[in-house]
PDB file of N, CA, C and O in Angstrom, chain B, residues numbered from 101:
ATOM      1  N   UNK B 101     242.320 143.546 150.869  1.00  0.00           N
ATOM      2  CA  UNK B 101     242.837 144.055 149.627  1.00  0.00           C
ATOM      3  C   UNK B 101     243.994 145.009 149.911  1.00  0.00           C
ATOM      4  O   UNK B 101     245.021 145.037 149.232  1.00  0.00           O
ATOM      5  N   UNK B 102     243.796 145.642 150.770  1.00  0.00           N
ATOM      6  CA  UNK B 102     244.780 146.748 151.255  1.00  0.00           C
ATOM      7  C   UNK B 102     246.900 145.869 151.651  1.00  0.00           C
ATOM      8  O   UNK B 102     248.044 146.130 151.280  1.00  0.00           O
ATOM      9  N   UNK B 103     246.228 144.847 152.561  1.00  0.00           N
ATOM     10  CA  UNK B 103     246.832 144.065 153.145  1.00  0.00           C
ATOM     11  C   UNK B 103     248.191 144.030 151.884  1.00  0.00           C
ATOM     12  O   UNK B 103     249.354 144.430 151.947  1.00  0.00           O
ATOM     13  N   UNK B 104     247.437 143.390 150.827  1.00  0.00           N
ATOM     14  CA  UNK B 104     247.812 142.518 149.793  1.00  0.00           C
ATOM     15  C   UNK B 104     248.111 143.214 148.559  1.00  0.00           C
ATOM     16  O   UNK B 104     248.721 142.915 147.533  1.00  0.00           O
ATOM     17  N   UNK B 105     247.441 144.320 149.011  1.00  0.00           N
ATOM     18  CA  UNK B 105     247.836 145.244 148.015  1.00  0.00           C
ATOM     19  C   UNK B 105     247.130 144.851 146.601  1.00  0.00           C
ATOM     20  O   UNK B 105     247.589 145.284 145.544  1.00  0.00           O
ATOM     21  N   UNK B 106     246.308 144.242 146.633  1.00  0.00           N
ATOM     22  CA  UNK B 106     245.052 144.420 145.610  1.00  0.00           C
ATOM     23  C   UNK B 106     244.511 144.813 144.961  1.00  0.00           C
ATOM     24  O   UNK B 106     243.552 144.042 144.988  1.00  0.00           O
ATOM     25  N   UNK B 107     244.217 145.745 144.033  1.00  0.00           N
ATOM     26  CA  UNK B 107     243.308 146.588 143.374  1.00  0.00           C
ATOM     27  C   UNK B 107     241.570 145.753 143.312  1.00  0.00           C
ATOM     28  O   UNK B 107     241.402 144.539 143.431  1.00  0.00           O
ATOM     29  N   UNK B 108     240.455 146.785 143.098  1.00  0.00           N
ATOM     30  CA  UNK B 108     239.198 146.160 143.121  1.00  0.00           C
ATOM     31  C   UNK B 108     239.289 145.317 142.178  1.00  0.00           C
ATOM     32  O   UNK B 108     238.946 144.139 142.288  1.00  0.00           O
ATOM     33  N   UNK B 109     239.736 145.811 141.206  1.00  0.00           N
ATOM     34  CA  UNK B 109     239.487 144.891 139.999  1.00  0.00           C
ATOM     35  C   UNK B 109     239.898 143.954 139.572  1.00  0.00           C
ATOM     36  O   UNK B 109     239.260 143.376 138.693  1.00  0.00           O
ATOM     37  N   UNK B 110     241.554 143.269 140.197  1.00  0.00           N
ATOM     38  CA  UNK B 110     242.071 142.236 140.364  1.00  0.00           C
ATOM     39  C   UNK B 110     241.165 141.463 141.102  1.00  0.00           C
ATOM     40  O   UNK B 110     240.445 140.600 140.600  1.00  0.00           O
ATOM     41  N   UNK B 111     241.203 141.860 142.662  1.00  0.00           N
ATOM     42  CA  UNK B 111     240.377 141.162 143.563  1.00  0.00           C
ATOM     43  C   UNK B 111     239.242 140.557 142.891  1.00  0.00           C
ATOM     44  O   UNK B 111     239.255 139.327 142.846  1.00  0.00           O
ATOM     45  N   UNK B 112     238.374 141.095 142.419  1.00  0.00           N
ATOM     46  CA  UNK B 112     236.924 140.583 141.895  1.00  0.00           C
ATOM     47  C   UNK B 112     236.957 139.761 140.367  1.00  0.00           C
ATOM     48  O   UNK B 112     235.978 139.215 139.858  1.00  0.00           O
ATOM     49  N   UNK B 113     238.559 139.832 139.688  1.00  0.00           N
ATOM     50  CA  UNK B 113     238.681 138.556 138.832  1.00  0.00           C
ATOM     51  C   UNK B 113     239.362 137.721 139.340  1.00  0.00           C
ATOM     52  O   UNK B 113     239.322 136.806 138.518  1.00  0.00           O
ATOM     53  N   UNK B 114     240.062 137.358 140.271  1.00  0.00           N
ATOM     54  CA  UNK B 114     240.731 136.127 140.935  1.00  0.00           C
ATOM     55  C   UNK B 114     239.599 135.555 141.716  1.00  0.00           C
ATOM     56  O   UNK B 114     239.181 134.425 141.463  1.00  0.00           O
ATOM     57  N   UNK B 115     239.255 136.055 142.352  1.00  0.00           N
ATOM     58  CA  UNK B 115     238.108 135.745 143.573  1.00  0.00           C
ATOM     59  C   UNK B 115     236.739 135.171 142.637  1.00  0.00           C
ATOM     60  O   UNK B 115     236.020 134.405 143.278  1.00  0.00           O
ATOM     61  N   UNK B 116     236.383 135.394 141.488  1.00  0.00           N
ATOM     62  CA  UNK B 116     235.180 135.062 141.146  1.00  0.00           C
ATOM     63  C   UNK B 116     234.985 135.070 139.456  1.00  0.00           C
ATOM     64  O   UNK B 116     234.278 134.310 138.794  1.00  0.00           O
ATOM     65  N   UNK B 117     235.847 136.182 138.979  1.00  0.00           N
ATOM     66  CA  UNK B 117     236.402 136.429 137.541  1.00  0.00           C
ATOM     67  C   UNK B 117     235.258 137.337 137.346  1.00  0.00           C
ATOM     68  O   UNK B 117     234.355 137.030 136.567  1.00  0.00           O
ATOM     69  N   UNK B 118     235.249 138.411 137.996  1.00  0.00           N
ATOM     70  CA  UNK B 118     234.607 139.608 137.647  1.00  0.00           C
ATOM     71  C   UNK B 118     235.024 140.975 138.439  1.00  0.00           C
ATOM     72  O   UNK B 118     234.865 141.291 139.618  1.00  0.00           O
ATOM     73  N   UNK B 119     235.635 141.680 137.313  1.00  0.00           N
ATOM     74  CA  UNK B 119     236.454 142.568 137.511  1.00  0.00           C
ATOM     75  C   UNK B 119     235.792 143.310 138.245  1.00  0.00           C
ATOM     76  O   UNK B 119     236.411 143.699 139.235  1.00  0.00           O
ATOM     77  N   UNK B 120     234.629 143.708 138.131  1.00  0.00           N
ATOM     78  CA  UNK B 120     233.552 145.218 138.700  1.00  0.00           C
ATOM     79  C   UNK B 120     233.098 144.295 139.829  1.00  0.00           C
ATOM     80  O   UNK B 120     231.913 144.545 140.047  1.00  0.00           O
ATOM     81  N   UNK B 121     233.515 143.401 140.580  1.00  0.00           N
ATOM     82  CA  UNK B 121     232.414 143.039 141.885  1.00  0.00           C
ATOM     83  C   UNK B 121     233.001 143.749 142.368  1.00  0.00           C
ATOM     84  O   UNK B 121     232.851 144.633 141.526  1.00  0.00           O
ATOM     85  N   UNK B 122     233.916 144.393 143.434  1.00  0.00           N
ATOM     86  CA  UNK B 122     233.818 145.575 144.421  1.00  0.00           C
ATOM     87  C   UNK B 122     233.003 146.961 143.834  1.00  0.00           C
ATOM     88  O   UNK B 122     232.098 147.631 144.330  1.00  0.00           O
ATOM     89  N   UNK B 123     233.562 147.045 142.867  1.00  0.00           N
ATOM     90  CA  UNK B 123     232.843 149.033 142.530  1.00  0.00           C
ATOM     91  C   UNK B 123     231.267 148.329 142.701  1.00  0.00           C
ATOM     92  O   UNK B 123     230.719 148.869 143.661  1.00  0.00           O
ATOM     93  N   UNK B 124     230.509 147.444 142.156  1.00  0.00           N
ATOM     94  CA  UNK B 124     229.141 147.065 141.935  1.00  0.00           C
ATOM     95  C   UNK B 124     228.626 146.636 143.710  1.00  0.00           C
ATOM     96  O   UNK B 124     227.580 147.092 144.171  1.00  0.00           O
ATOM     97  N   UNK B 125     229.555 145.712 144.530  1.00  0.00           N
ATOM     98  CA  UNK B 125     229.105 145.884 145.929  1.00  0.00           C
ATOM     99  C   UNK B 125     228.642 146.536 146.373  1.00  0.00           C
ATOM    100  O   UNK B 125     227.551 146.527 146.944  1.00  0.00           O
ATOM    101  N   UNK B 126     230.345 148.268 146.011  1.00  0.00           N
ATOM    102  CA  UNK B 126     229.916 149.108 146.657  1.00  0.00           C
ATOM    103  C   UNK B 126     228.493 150.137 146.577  1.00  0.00           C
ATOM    104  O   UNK B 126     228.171 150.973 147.422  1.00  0.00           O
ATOM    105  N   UNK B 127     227.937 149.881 145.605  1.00  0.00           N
ATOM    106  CA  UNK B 127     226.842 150.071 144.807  1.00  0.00           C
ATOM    107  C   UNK B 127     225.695 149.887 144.936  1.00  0.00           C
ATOM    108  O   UNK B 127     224.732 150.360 144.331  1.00  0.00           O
ATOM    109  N   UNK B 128     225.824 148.640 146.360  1.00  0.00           N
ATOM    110  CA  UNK B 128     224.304 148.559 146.547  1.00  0.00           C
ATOM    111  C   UNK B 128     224.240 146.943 145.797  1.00  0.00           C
ATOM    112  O   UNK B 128     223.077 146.540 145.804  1.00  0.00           O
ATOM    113  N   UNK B 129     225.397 145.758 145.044  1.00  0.00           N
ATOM    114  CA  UNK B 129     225.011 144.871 144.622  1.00  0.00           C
ATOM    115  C   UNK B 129     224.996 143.829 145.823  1.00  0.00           C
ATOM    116  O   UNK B 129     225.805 143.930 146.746  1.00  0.00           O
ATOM    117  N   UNK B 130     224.079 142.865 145.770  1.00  0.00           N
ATOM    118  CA  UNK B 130     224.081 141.569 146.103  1.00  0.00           C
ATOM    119  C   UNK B 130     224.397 140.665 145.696  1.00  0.00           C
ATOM    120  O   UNK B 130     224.661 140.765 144.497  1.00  0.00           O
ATOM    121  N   UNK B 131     224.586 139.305 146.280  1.00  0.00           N
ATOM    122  CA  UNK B 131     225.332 138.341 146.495  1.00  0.00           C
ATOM    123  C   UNK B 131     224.270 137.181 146.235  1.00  0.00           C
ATOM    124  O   UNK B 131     223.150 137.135 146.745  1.00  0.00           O
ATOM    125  N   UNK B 132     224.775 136.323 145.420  1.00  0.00           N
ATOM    126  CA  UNK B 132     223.699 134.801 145.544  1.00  0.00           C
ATOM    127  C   UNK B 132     224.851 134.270 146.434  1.00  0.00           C
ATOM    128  O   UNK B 132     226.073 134.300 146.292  1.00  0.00           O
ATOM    129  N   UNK B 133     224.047 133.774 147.399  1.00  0.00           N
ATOM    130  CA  UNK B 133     225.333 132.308 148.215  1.00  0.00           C
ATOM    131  C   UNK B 133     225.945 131.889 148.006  1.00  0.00           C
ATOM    132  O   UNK B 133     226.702 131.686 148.954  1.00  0.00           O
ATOM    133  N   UNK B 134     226.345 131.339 146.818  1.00  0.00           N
ATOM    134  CA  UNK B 134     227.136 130.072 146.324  1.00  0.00           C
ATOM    135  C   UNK B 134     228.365 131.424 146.044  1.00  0.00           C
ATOM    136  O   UNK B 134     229.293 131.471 146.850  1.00  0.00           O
ATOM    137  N   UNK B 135     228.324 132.453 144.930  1.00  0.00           N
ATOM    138  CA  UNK B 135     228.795 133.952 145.197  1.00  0.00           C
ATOM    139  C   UNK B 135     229.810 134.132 146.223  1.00  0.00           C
ATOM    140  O   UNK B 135     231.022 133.928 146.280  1.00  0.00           O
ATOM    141  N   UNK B 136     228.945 134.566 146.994  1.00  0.00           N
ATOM    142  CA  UNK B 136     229.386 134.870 148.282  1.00  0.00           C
ATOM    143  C   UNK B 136     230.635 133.800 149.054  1.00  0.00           C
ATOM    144  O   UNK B 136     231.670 134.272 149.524  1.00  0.00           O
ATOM    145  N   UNK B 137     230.232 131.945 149.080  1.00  0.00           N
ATOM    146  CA  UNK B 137     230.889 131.294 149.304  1.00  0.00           C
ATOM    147  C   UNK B 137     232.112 131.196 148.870  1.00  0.00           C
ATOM    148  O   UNK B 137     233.126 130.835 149.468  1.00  0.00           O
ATOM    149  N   UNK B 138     231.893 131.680 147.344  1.00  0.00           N
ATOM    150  CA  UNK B 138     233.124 131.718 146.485  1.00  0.00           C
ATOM    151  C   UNK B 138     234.312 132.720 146.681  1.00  0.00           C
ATOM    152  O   UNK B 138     235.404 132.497 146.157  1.00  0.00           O
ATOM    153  N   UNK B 139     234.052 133.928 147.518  1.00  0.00           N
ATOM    154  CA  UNK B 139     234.332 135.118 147.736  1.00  0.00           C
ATOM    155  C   UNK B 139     235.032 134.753 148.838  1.00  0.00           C
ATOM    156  O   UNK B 139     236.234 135.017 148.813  1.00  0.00           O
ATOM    157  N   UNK B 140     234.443 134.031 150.127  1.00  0.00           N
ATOM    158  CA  UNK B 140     234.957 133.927 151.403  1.00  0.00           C
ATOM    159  C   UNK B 140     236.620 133.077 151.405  1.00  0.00           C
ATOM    160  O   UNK B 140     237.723 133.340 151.883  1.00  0.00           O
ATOM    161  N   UNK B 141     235.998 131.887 150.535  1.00  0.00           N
ATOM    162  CA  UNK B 141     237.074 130.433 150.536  1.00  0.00           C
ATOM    163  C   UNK B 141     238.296 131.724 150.010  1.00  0.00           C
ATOM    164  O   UNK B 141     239.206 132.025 150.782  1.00  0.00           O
ATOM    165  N   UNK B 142     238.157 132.422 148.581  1.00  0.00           N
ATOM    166  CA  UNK B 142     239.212 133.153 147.682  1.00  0.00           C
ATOM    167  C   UNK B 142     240.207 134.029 148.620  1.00  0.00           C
ATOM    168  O   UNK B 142     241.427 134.103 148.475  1.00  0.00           O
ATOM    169  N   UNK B 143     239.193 134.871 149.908  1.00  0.00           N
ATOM    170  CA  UNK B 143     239.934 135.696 151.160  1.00  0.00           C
ATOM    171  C   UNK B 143     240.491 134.753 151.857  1.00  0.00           C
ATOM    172  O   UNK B 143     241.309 135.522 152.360  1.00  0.00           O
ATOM    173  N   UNK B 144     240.817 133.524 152.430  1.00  0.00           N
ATOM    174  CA  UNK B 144     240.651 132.530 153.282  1.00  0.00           C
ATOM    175  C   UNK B 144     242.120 131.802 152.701  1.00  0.00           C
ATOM    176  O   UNK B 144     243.168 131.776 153.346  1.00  0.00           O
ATOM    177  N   UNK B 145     241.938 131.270 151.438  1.00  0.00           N
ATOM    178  CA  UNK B 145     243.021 130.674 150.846  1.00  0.00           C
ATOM    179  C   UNK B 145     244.238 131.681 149.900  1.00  0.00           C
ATOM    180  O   UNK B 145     245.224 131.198 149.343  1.00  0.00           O
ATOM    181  N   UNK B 146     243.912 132.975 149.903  1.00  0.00           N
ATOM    182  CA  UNK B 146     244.557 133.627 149.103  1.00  0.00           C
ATOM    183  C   UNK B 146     245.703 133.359 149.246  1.00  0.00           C
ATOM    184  O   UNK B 146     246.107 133.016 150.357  1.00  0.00           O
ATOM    185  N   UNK B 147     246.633 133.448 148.054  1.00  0.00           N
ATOM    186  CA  UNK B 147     248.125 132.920 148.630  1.00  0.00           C
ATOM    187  C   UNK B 147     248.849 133.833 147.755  1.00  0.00           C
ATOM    188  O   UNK B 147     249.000 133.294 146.659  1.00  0.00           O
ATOM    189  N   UNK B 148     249.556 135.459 147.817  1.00  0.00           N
ATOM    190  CA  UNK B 148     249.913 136.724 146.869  1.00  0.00           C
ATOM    191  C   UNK B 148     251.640 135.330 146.421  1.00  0.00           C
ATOM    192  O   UNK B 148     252.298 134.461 146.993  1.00  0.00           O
ATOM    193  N   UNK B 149     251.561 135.976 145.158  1.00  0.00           N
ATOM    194  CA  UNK B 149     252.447 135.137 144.418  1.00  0.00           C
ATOM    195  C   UNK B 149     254.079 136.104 144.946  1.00  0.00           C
ATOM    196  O   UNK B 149     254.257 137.282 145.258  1.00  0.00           O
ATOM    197  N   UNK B 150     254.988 134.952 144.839  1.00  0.00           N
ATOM    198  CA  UNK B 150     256.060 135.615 145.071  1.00  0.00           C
ATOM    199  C   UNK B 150     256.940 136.352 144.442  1.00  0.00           C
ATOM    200  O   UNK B 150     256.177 136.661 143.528  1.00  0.00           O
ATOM    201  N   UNK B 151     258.339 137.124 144.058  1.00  0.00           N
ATOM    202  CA  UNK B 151     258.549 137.910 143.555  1.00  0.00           C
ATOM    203  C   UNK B 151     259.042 137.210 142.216  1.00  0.00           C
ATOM    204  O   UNK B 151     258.964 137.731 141.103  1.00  0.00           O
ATOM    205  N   UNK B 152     259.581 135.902 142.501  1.00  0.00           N
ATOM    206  CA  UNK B 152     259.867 135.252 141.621  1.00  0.00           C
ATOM    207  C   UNK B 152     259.014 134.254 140.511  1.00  0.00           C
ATOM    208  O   UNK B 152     259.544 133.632 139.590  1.00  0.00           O
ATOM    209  N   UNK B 153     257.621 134.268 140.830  1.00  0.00           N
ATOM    210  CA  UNK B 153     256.029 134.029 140.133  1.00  0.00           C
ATOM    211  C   UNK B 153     255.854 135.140 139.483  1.00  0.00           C
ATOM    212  O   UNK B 153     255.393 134.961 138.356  1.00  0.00           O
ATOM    213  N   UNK B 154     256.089 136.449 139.832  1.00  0.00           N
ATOM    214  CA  UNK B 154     255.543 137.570 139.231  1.00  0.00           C
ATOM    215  C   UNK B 154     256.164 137.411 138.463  1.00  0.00           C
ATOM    216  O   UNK B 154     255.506 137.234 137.438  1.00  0.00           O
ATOM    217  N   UNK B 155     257.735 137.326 138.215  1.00  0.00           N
ATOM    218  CA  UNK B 155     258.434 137.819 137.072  1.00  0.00           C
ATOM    219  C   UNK B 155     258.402 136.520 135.778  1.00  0.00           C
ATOM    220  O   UNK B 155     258.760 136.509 134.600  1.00  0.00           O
ATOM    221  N   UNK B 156     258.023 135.896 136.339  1.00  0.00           N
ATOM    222  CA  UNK B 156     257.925 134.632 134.896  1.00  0.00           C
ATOM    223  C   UNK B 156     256.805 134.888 133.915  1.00  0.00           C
ATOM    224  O   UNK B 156     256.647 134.140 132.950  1.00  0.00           O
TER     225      UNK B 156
END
């Protein structure tokens, strides 16, 4: 997230479409698998849009 410059709450609606999954992680939440799978592929394939995606 840092990398990419991310906020939690972006991250956890692109990645899964839930804004509060980092603050709730950090929290002590768990993960069902399929979850989790969904989470890994989203870090894995992320692709940050370019300057010229942002602005359209």
């Amino acid at each position: 997230m840092r990398i990419h410059k991310l906020s939690d709450s972006a991250f956890g609606r692109q990645a899964v479409n839930d804004w509060k999954l980092i603050r709730q992680l950090r929290a002590g939440r768990r993960l069902w698998p399929d979850t989790e799978g969904r989470v890994r592929t989203f870090m894995v394939t992320y692709q940050p849009k370019t300057r010229s995606e942002v602005g359209q």
